[in-house]
C-alpha positions as CSV (number, residue, x, y, z in Angstrom):
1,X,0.0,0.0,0.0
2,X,1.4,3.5,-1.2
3,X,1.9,6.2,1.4
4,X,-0.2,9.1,1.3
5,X,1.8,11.9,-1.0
6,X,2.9,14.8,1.7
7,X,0.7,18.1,1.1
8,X,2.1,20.7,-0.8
9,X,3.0,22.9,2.8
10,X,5.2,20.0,3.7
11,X,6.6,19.0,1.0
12,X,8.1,23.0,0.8
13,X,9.0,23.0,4.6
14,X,11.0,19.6,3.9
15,X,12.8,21.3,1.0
16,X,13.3,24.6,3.1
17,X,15.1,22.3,6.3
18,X,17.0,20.7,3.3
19,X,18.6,24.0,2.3
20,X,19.2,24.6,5.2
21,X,21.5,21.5,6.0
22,X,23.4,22.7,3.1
23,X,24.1,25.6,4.8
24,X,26.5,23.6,7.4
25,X,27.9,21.2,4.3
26,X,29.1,23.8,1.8
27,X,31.6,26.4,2.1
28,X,30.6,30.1,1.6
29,X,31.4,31.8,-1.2
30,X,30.2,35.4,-3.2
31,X,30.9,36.7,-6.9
32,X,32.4,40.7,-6.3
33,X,32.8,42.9,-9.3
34,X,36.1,43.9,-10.2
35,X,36.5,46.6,-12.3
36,X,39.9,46.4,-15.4
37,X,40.7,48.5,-18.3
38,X,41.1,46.6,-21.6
39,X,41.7,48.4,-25.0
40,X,40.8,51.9,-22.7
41,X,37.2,50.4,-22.2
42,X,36.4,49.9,-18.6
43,X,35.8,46.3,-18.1
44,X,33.4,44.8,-14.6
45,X,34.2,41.2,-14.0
46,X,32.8,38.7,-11.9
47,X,35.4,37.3,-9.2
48,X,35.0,34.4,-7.3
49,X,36.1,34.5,-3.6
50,X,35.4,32.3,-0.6
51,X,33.7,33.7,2.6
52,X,32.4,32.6,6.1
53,X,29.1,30.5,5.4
54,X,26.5,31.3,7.5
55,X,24.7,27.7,9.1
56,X,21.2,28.3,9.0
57,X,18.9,26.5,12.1
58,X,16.1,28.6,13.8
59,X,16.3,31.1,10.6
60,X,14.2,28.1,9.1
61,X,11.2,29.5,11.1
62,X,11.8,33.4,10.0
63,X,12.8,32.2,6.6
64,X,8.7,31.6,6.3
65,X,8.2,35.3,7.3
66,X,11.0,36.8,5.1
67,X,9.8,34.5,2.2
68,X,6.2,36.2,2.8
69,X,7.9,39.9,2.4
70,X,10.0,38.9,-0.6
71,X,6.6,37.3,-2.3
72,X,4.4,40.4,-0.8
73,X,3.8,41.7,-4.6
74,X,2.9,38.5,-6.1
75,X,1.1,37.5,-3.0
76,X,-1.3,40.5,-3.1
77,X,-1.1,40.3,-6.8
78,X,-3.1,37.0,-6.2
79,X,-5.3,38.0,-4.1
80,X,-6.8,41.0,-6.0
81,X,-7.1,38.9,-8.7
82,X,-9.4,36.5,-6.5
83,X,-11.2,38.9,-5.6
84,X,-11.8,40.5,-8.5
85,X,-12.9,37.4,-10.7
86,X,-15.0,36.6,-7.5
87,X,-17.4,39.2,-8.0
88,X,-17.3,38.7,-12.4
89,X,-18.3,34.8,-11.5
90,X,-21.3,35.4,-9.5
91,X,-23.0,37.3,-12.6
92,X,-21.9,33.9,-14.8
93,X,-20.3,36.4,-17.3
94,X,-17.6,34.0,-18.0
95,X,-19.8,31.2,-18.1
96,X,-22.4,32.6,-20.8
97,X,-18.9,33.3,-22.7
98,X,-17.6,29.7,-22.5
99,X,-21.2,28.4,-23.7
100,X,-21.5,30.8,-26.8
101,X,-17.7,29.7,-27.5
102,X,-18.4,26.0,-27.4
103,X,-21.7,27.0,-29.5
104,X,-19.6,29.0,-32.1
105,X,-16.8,26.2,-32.1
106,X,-19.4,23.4,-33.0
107,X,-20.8,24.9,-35.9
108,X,-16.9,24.5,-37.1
109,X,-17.2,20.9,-36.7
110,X,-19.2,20.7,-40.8
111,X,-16.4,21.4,-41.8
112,X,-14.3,18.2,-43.1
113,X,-10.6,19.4,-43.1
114,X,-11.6,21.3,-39.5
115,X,-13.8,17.6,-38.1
116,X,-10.5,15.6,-39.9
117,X,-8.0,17.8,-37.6
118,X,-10.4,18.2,-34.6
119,X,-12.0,21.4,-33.4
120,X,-10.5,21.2,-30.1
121,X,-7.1,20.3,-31.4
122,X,-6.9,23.4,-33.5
123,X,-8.7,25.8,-30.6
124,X,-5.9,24.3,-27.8
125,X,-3.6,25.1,-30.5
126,X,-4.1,28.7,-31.4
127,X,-4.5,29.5,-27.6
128,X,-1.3,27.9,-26.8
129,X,0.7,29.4,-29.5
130,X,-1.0,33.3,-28.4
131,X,1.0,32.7,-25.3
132,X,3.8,31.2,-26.3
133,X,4.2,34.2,-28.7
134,X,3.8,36.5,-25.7
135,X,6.3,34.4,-23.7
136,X,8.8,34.5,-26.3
137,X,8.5,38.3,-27.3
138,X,7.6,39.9,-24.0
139,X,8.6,37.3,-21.3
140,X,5.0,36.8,-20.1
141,X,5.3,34.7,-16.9
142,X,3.4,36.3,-13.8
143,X,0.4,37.7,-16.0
144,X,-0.6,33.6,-16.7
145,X,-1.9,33.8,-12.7
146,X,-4.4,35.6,-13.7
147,X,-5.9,33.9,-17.0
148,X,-5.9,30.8,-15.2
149,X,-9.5,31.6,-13.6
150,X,-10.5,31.7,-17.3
151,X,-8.5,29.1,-19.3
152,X,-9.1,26.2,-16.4
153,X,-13.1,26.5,-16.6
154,X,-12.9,26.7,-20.1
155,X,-11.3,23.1,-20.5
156,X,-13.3,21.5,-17.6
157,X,-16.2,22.4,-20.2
158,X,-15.0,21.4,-23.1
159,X,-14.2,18.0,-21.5
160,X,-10.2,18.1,-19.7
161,X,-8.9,18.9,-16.9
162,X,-7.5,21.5,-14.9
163,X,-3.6,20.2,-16.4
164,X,-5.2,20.8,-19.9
165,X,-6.2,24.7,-19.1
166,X,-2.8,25.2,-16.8
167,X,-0.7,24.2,-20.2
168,X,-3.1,27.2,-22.4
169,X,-1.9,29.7,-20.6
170,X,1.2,28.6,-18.2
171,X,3.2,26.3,-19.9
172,X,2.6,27.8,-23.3
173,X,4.1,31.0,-22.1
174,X,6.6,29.1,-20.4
175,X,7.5,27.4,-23.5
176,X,7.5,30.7,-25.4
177,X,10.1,32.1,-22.7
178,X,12.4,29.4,-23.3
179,X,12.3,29.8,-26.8
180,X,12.4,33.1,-26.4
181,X,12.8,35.4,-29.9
182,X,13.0,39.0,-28.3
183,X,12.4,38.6,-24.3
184,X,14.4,42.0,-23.2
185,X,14.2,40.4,-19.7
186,X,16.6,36.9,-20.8
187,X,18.0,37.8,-23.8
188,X,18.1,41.0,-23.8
189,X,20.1,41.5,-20.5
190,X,22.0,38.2,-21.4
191,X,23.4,39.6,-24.8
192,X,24.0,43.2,-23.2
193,X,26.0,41.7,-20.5
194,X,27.5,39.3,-23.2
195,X,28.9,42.4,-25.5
196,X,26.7,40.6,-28.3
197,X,24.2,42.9,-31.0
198,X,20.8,42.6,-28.8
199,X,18.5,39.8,-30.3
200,X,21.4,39.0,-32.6
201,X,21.1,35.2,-33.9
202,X,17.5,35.5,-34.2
203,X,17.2,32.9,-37.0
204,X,18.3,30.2,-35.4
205,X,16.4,30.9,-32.5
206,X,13.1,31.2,-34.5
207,X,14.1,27.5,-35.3
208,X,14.3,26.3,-32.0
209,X,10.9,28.2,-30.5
210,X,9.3,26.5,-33.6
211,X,10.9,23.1,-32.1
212,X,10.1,23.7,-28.1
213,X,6.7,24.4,-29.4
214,X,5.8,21.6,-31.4
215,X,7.3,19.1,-28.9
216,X,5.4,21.3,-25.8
217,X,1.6,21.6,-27.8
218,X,2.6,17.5,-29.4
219,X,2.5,16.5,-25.9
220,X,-0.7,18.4,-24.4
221,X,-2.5,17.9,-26.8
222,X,-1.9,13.5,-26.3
223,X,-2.7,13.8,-22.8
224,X,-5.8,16.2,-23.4
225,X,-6.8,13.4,-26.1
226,X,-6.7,10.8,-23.0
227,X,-8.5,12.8,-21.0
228,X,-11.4,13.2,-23.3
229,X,-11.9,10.3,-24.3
230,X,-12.1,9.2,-20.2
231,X,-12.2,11.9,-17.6
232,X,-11.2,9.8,-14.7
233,X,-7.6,9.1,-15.9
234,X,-6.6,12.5,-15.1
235,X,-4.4,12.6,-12.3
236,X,-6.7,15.8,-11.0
237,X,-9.7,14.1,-11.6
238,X,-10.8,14.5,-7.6
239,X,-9.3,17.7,-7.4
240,X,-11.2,18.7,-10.3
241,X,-14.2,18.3,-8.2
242,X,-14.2,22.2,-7.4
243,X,-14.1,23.4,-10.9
244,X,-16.7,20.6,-11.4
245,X,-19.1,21.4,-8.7
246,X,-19.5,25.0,-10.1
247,X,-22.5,25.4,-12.3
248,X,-22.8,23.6,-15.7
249,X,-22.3,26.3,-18.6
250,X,-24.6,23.9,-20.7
251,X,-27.4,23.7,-17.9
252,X,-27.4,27.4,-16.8
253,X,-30.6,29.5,-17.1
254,X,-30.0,33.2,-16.6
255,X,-32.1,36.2,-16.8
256,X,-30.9,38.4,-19.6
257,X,-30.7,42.0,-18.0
258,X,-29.5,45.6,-19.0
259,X,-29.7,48.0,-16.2
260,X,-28.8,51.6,-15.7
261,X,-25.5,51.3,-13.7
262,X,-24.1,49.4,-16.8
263,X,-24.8,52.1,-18.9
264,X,-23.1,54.5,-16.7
265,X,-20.2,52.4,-15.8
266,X,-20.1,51.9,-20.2
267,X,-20.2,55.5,-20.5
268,X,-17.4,56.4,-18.0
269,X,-15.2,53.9,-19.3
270,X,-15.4,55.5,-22.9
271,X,-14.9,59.2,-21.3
272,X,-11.8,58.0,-19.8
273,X,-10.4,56.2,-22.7
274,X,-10.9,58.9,-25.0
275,X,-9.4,61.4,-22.6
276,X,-6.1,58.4,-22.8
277,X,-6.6,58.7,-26.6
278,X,-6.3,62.6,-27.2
279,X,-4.8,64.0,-24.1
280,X,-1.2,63.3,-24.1
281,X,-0.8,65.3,-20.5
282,X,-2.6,62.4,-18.6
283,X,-1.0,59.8,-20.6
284,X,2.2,60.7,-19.3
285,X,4.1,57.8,-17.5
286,X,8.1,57.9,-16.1
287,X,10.3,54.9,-17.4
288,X,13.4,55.1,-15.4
289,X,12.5,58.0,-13.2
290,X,12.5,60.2,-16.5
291,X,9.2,61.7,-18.1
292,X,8.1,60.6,-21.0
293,X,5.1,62.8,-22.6
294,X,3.8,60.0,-25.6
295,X,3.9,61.6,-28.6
296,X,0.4,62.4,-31.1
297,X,-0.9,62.4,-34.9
298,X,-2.3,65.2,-35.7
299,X,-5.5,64.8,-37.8
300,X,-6.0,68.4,-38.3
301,X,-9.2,68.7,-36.2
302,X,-7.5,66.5,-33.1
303,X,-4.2,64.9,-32.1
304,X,-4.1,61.6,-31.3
305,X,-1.7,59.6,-28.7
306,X,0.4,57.6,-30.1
307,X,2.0,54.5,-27.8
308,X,5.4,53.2,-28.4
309,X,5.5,49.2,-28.6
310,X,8.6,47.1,-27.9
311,X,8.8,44.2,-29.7
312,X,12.1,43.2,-29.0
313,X,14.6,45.4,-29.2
314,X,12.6,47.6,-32.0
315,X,9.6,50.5,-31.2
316,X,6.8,51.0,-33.1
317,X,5.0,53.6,-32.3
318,X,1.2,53.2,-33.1
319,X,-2.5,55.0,-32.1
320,X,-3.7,51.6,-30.2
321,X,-5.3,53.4,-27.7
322,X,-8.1,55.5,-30.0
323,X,-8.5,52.0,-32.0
324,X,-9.1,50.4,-28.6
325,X,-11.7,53.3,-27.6
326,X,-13.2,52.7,-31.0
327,X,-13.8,48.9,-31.0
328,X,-14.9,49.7,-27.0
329,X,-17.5,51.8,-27.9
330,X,-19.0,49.8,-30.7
331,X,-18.8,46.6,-28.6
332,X,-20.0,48.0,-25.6
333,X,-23.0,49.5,-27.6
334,X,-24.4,46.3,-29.1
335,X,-23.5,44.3,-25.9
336,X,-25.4,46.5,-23.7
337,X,-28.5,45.7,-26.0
338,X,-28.3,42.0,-24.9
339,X,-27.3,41.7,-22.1
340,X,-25.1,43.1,-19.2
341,X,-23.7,39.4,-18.9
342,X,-22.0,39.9,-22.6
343,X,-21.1,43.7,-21.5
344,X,-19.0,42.0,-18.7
345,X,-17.4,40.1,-21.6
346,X,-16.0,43.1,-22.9
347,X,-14.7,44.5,-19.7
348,X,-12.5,41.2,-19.5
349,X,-11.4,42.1,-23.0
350,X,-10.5,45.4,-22.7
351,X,-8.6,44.3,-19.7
352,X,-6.9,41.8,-21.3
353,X,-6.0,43.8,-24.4
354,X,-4.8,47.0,-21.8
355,X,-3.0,44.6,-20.3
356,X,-0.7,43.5,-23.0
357,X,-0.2,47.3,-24.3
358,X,0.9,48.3,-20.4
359,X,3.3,45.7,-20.7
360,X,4.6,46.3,-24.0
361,X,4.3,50.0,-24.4
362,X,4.1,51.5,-21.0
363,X,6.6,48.8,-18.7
364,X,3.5,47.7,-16.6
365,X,4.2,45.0,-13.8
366,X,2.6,43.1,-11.7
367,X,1.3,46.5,-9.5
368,X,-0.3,48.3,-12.2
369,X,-1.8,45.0,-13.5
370,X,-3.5,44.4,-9.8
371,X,-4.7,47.4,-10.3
372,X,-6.2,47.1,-13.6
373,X,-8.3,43.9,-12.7
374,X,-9.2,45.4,-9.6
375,X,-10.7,48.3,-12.0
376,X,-12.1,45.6,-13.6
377,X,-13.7,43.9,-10.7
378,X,-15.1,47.0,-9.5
379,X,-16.5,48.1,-13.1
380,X,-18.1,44.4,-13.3
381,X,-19.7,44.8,-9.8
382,X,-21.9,48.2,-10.6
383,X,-22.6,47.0,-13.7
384,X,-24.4,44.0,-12.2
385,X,-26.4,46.5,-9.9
386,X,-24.5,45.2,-7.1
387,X,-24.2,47.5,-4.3
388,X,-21.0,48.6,-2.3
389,X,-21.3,46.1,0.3
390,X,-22.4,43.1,-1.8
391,X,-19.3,44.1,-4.0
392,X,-17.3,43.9,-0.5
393,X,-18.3,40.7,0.1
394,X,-18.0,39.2,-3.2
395,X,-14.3,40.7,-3.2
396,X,-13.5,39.0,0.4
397,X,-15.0,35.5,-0.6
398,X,-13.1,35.5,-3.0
399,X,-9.4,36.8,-1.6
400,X,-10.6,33.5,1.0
401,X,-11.1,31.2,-1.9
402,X,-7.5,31.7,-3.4
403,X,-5.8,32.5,0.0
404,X,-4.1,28.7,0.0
405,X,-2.2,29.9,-3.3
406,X,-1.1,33.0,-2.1
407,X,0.2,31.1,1.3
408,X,2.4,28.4,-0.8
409,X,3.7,31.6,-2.7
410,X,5.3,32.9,0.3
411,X,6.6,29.4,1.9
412,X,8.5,28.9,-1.4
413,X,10.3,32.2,-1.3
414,X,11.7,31.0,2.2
415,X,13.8,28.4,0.1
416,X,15.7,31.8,-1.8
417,X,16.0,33.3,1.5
418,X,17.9,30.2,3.2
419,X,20.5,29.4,0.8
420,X,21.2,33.3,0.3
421,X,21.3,33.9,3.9
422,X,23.5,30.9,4.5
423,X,26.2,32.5,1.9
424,X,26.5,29.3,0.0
425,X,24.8,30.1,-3.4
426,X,27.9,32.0,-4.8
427,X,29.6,28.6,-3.8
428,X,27.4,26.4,-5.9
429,X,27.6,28.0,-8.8
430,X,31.5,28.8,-8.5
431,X,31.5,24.6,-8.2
432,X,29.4,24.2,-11.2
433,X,31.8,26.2,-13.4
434,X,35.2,25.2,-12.4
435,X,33.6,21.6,-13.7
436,X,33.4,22.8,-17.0
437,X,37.6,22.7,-17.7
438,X,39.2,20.8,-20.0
439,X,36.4,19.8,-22.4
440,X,35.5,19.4,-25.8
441,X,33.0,22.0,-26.9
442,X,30.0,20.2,-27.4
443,X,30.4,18.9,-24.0
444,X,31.2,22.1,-22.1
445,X,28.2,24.2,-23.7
446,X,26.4,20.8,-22.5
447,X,27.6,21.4,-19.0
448,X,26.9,25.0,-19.2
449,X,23.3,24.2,-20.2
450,X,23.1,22.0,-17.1
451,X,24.5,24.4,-14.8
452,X,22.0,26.9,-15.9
453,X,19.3,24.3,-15.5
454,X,20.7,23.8,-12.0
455,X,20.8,27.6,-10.9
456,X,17.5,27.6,-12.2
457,X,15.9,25.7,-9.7
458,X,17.7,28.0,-6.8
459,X,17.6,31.2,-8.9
460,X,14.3,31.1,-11.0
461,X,14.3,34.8,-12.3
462,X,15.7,35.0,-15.6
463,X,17.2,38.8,-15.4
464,X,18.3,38.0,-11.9
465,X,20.3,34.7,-13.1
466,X,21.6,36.3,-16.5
467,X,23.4,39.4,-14.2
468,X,25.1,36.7,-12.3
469,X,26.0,34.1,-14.6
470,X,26.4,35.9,-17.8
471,X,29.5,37.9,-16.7
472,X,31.3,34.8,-15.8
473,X,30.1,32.6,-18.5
474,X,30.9,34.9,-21.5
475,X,34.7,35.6,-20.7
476,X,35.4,31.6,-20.1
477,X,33.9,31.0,-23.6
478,X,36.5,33.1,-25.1
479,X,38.8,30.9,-23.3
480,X,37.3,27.6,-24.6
481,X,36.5,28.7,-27.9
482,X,32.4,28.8,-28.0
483,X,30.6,31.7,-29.4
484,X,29.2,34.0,-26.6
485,X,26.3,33.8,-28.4
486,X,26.4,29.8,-27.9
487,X,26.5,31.0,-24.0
488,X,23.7,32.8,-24.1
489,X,21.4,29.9,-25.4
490,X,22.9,27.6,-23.4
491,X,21.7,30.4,-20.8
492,X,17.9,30.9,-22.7
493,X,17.4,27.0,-22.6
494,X,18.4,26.6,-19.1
495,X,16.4,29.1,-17.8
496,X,12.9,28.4,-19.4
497,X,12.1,24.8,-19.4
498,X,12.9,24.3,-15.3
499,X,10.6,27.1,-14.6
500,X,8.2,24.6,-15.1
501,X,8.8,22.7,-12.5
502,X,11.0,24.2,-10.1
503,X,9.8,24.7,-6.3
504,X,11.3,27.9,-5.5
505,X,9.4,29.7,-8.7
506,X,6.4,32.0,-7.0
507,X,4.6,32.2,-10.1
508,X,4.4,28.3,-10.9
509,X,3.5,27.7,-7.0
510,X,0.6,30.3,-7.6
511,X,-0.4,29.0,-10.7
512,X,-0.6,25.7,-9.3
513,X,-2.6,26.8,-6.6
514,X,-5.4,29.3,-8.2
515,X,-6.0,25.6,-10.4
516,X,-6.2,23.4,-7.6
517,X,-3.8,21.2,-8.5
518,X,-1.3,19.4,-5.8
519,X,2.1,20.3,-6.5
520,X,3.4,16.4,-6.5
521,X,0.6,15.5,-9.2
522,X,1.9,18.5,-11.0
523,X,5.4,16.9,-11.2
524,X,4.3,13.6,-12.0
525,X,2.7,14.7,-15.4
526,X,5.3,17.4,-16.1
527,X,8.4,15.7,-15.6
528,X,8.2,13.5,-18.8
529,X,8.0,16.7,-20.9
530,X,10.6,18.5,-18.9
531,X,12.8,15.7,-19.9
532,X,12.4,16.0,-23.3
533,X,12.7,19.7,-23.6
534,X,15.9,19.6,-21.4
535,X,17.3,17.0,-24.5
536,X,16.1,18.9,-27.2
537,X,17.5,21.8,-25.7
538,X,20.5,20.0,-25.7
539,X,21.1,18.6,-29.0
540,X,20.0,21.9,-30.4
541,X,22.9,23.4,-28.6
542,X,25.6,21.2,-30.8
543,X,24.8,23.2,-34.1
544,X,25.9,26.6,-31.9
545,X,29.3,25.4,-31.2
546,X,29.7,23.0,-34.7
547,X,28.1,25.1,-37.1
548,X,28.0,28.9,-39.2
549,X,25.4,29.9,-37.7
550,X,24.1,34.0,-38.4
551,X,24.9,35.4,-35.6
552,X,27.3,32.9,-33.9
């Protein structure tokens, strides 16, 4: 008889004692910058020196509270968005969405080439590739949390389970960020640090998101196949119950309403977005404590803002706002005349679609995102005709419901807090390099590809990892022989496909927890994919050290 599987709380605090015996088994150690002048260029380098390690015991205990502070913004991040999709459930806006989208979806099904492929496949598809696009362009990773209310219903009714709508929006993102085409958070810091042309070598790494993403969707898409065909083989299948219990889409009977406070809330949202769209004075925002005043078209009669977009290392500047404001208003208009449930629709859309153009154009995080669905939640409540305390206690219920999620967050940052507390991480990865020596190339980028894999599951934040490694991995590939730019994919690849998977990662742990699913069931059906990202990633590092490659 198999022993019951530890709970997720436990299985953290075992891996946060375990760090902490560390602590008394490995010798400190820090990286210090030390600053040389070569060719007349001022040069920082990373230097490896050995210090007094720092035995963690009781700190265990306040590890917990620091990991809590640490986690604080992703923590109330989760939260808001709990309570804001709280409130948007209980007028079964979302619901009415997924039932017209399974409606529209099986009209498709006439079609032979579409019945021959399989609706489903091709709609899991698309949505997996949207994210993975945003992943790979933009380095989406901590907006997922907050799509998962909506992607997780959405396959519980077409027939999965909550794995299936975890990989739409997690894992395709997460795929995208290993693959990553123009992330200015990995590559971009990678290759600045690296002395290489930002988002050089883009060719090849087209190639390999086109790879990660084939073998990522390949494999959902089996296990989604299972799962449809039998329900109860999902490994979630009693955790699912929650999502389950929740109203059938396909049995709900509403009452179609359009009230007043809709049409106010409507027409204060279009006051302020047109006021965004031709008033460049409150569309100012600072980027790196400097002012920037957006610039605007001039139509003769009015100036419109413009928004500058980075993709990548390029800007385009474009009026997205006013064609937002636009497709608002018309949308708005014609959903008001059905019903306040499809006018809620919108607000999730326009929230979504601001969303992606703070993130891109105006360097939104996860603070002005809160905000923005707390908008939302707020905008969705008055609609309904909800009053200020209903709204109140919508908004609680909900922070209560997700409150497990934002707990695990802040137990897994107290795993970071140990080893870096204990002095000992500068060690590891010192250890890790010095193994490197005296190898042929393919195996060193090999081992350099492990070592990131292995930082990874102690540092998970790309930018944080790339301004530690990267300054001590470049200059020893010069030595070797390997392409810098080799280093940095060996770097890209490490960092993505772990994030997966890896305990100490808050937004995985929160992800995991907004779904319901039990972090040891989410290993178990992970870890075969895992493993055959980590050796594609691997044999797709031999043509950057054996091969012309553009850029390498």
């Amino acid at each position: 008889m198999l022993k019951k599987v530890p709970h997720t709380y436990v299985i953290i605090f075992y891996i946060i004692v375990f760090a902490a015996i560390i602590t008394w088994i490995v010798p400190g150690g820090k990286y210090i910058d030390v600053e040389s002048v070569v060719d007349g260029k001022q040069i920082i380098t990373k230097q490896f020196q050995y210090t007094q390690n720092n035995p963690q015991t009781w700190q265990i205990f306040s590890a917990l509270f620091k990991g809590f502070e640490r986690q604080s913004g992703i923590i109330i991040f989760i939260l808001i968005i709990g309570g804001t999709f709280w409130i948007i459930n209980s007028s079964k806006a979302i619901d009415v969405g997924i039932l017209v989208f399974l409606k529209k979806t099986k009209k498709l099904e006439k079609y032979k080439i579409i019945d021959f492929i399989g609706i489903d496949n091709i709609i899991l598809t698309l949505i997996m590739l949207i994210f993975s696009i945003f992943g790979a362009v933009f380095g989406m990773s901590e907006e997922t949390i907050a799509f998962i209310v909506i992607v997780v219903p959405l396959a519980i009714s077409m027939g999965y389970d909550s794995i299936v709508g975890v990989s739409l929006a997690f894992v395709a993102a997460a795929l995208g960020f290993a693959g990553a085409v123009l992330n200015p958070f990995t590559i971009g810091i990678a290759q600045g640090l690296s002395g290489l042309q930002l988002f050089s070598g883009i060719e090849y790494r087209i190639f390999s998101w086109v790879i990660i993403n084939f073998a990522g969707i390949f494999y959902v898409l089996r296990y989604a196949q299972k799962i449809k065909k039998n329900p109860t083989k999902s490994i979630v299948y009693n955790d699912d119950e929650y999502w389950r219990k929740k109203e059938n889409v396909k049995d709900i009977n509403l009452n179609y309403f359009t009230n007043i406070s809709s049409k106010i809330i409507y027409a204060i949202i279009l006051i302020i977005l047109v006021l965004f769209s031709v008033m460049p004075s409150i569309s100012e925002v600072y980027k790196d404590s400097v002012l920037i005043i957006p610039k605007t078209l001039n139509l003769g009669i009015i100036n419109l803002v413009e928004t500058q977009l980075k993709i990548g290392n390029s800007e385009i500047n474009i009026i997205i706002l006013p064609i937002i404001t636009i497709i608002y208003a018309v949308l708005g208009f014609f959903t008001l005349k059905k019903s306040v449930h499809y006018f809620n629709l919108v607000l999730i859309f326009l929230t979504m679609v601001v969303l992606v153009i703070g993130v891109m154009g105006y360097n939104w995080y996860i603070m002005e995102i809160a905000a923005l669905f707390f908008a939302m939640g707020l905008s969705s409540g008055i609609s309904n005709g909800y009053s200020p305390d209903k709204i109140t206690k919508l908004f609680i219920e909900g922070v209560g419901d997700i409150m497990s999620a934002a707990i695990i967050v802040g137990l897994a940052g107290g795993i970071i807090i140990i080893l870096e507390d204990g002095n000992v991480i500068g060690t590891i990865l010192h250890n890790l390099s010095q193994s490197m020596e005296g190898m042929s190339k393919i195996a060193t980028i090999n081992i350099m590809y492990i070592i990131q894999n292995a930082i990874n599951i102690i540092i998970p934040s790309g930018s944080a990892k790339a301004a530690l490694t990267m300054p001590i991995m470049a200059p020893f590939s010069d030595l070797i022989g390997i392409s810098r730019q080799a280093t940095v994919m060996a770097f890209q690849f490490g960092d993505g496909f772990t994030n997966m998977i890896t305990p100490t990662s808050g937004v995985l742990i929160a992800v995991l927890g907004v779904a319901k699913i039990p972090y040891e069931k989410w290993v178990k059906w992970i870890f075969p994919l895992i493993i055959i990202l980590i050796i594609l990633g691997s044999l797709m590092l031999i043509p950057t050290v054996t091969m012309k490659l553009n850029g390498f």
